[in-house]
C-alpha positions in Angstrom: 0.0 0.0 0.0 0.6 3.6 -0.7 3.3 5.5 2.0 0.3 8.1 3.5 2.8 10.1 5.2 4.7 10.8 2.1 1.9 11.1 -0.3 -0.1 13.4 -2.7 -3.1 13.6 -4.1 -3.9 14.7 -7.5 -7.9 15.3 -9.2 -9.2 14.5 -12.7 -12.4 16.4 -13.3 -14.3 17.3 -16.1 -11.5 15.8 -18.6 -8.3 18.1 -16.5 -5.8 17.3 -14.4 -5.5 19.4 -11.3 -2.7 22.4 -11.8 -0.7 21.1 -8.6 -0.7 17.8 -6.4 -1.4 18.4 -2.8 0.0 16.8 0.1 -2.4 13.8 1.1 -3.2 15.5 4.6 -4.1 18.8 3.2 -5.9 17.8 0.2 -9.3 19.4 1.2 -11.2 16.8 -1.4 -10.1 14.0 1.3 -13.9 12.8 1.7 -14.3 11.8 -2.1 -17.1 13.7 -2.9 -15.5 14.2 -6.6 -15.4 10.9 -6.5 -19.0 9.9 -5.7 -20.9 12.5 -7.1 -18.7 14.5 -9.7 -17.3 11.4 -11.9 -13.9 12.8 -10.5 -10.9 10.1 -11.1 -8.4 10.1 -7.7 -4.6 10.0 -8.0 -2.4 9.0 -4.9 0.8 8.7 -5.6 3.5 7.4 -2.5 7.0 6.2 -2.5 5.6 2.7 -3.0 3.2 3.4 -5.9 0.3 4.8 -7.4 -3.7 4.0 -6.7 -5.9 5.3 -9.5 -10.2 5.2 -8.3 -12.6 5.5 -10.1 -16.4 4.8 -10.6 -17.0 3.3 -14.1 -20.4 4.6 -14.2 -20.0 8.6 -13.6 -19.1 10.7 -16.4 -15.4 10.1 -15.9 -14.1 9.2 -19.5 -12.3 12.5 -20.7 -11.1 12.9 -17.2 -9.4 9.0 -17.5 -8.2 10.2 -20.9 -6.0 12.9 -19.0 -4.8 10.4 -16.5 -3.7 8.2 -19.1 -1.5 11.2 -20.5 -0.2 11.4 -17.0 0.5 8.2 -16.3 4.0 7.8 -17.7 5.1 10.0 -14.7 3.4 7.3 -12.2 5.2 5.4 -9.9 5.2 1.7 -10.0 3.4 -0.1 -8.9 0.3 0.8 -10.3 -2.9 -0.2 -8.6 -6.5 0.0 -10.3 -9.5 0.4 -8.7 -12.6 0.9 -10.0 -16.6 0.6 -9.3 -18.7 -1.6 -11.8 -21.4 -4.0 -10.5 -18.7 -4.4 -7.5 -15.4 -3.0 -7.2 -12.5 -4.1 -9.0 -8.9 -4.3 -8.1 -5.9 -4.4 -10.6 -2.0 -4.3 -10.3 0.9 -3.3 -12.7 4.5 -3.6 -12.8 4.4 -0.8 -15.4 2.5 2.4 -15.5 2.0 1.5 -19.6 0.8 -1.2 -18.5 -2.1 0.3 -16.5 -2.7 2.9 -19.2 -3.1 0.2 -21.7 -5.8 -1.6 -19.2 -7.8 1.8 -19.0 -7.6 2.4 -22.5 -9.1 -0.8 -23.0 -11.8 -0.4 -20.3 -12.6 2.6 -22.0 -13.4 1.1 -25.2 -15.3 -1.3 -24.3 -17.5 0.5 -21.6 -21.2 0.2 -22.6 -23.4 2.6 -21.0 -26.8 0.7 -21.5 -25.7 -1.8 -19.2 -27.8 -5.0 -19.0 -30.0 -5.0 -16.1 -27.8 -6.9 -13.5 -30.0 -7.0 -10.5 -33.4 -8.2 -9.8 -35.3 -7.6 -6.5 -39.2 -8.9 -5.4 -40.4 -8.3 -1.8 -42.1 -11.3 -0.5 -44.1 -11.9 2.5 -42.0 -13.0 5.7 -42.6 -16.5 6.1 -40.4 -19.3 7.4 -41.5 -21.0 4.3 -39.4 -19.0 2.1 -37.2 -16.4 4.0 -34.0 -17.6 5.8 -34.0 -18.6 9.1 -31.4 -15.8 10.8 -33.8 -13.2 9.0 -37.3 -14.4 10.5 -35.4 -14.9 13.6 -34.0 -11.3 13.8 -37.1 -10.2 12.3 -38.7 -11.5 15.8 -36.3 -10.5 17.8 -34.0 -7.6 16.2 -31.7 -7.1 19.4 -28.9 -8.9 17.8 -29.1 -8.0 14.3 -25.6 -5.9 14.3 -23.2 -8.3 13.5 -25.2 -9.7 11.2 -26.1 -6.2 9.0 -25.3 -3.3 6.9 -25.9 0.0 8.1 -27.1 2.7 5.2 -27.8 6.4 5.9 -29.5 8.1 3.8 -27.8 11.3 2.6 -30.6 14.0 1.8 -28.1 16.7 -0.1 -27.4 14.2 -2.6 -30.0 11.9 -2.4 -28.1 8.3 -1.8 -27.6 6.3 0.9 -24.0 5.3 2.0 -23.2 2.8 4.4 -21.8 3.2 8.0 -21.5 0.0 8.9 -21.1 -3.3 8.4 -21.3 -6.6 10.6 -18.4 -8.7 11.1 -20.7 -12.1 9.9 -22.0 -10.5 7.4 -22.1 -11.6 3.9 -20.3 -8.5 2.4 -17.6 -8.8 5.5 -17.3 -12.5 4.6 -16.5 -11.5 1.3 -15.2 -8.1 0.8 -14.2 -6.9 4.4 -15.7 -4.4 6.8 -14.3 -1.0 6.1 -17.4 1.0 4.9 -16.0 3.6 2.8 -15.4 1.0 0.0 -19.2 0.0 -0.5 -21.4 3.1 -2.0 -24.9 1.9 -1.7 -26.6 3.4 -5.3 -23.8 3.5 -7.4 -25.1 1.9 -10.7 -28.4 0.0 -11.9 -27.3 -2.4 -8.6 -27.6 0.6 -6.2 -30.8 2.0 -7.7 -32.9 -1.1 -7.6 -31.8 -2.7 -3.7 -31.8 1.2 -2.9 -35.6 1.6 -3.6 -36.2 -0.9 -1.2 -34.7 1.0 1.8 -36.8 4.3 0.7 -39.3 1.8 1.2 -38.9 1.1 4.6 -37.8 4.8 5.5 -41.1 5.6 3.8 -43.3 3.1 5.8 -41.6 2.8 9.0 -42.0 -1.2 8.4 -39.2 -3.9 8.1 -39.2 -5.6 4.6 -38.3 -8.7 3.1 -37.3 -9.4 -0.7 -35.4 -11.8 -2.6 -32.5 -10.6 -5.0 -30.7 -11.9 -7.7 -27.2 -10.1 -8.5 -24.2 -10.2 -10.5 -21.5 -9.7 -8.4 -17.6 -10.2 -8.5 -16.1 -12.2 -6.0 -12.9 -13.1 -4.5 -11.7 -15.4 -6.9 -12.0 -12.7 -9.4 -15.1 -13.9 -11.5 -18.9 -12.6 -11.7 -21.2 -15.0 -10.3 -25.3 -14.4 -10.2 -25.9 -14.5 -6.2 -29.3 -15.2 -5.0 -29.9 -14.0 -1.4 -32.6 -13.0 0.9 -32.3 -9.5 2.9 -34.3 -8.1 5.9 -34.8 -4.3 5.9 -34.8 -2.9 9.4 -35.5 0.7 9.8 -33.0 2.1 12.4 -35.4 3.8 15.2 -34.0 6.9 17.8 -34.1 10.5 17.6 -30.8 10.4 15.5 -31.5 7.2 13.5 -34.7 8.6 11.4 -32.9 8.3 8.0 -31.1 5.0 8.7 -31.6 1.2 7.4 -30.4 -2.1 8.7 -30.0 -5.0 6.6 -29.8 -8.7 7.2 -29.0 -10.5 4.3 -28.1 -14.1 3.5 -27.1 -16.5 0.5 -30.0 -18.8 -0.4 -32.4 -19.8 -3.2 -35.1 -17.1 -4.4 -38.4 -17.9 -5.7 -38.9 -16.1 -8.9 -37.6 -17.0 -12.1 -35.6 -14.8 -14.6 -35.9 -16.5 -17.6 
């Protein structure tokens, strides 16, 4: 990983490269709001490398077009990450290398993107929800571990999460530090998302079974089917807050 102490911090935005690189602890766009809601492309750059972010569904193909002009004055390693249907993570020896790999992500980005994800609320039933969510969904009081926690952020109206449960099935498979998983960042974020303005909306827990591409550790998408339980988060400071339960098991509607 990147030397933070010794690092700097450039922005691509809006197809230019930012006239100066600032020191990592001064750069004053440290919470990634270009990131998240501007289609802004980060540059950190330490004495052991270079990390390149991006999301592959904001407008950010002139500005990865200026990074890839920049890139020859990387340092190696390079290290790719990126947000489509799940976050990717890449490594180069070479920065050509890495320019070469976003040249070709470029070309062959597709922005209809097929419709990935698939959610249908169904009534809570022991039947045909798993048994840890009807259990919690009796008795909630030990539902942290087990959840994700999304707030729901009114100025630019997404939810981000704030935490998530060390047995849960995102923690099993991608870890627990939250900043990494955007809740409604493309066509996956928008359709599980709707459920939780659901529940905000109602007040009432929910139950639905989804079907979603995602990619997993071993570095290849896989359709998921799971079944989630959406809590809403009660307390004077908790009104715009969502906890869900999910867990890996057979849905009942059919795709094709």
């Amino acid at each position: 990983m990147l030397n933070v102490n010794q690092a700097y911090r450039l922005w691509a935005h809006q197809g230019k490269l930012q006239p100066a690189p600032t020191r990592i602890d001064e750069d004053q766009n440290n919470s990634d709001q270009p990131l998240y809601q501007e289609g802004g492309v980060r540059i950190t750059v330490g004495t052991k490398g270079t990390e390149i972010k991006w999301l592959a569904q904001s407008p950010c193909v002139a500005s990865l077009f200026s990074v890839i002009n920049w890139l020859p004055q990387a340092i190696a390693p390079v290290i790719l990450r990126f947000h489509s249907s799940g976050w990717f993570e890449e490594f180069f020896d070479k920065p050509e290398n890495a320019a070469k790999r976003i040249e070709a992500l470029i070309a062959r980005s597709d922005r209809h993107f097929p419709v990935r994800t698939f959610v249908e609320e169904v009534e809570p039933s022991r039947n045909n929800v798993a048994k840890l969510l009807v259990d919690i969904l009796e008795n909630p009081g030990g539902a942290d571990i087990y959840s994700v926690e999304c707030e729901f952020n009114k100025f630019n109206n997404r939810f981000t999460v704030e935490h998530i449960g060390s047995k849960s099935p995102i923690a099993r498979f991608y870890g627990t530090y939250p900043n990494t998983y955007p809740c409604t960042v493309s066509s996956y974020g928008d359709r599980v998302s709707a459920g939780y303005n659901a529940v905000l909306s109602s007040g009432k827990p929910r139950v639905d079974h989804v079907l979603a591409a995602f990619r997993l550790p071993d570095n290849q998408v896989h359709w998921v089917p799971y079944h989630r339980l959406i809590l809403p988060v009660t307390g004077a400071h908790n009104s715009d807050r969502v906890r869900v339960v999910s867990q890996i098991a057979p849905i009942t509607f059919q795709v094709i």
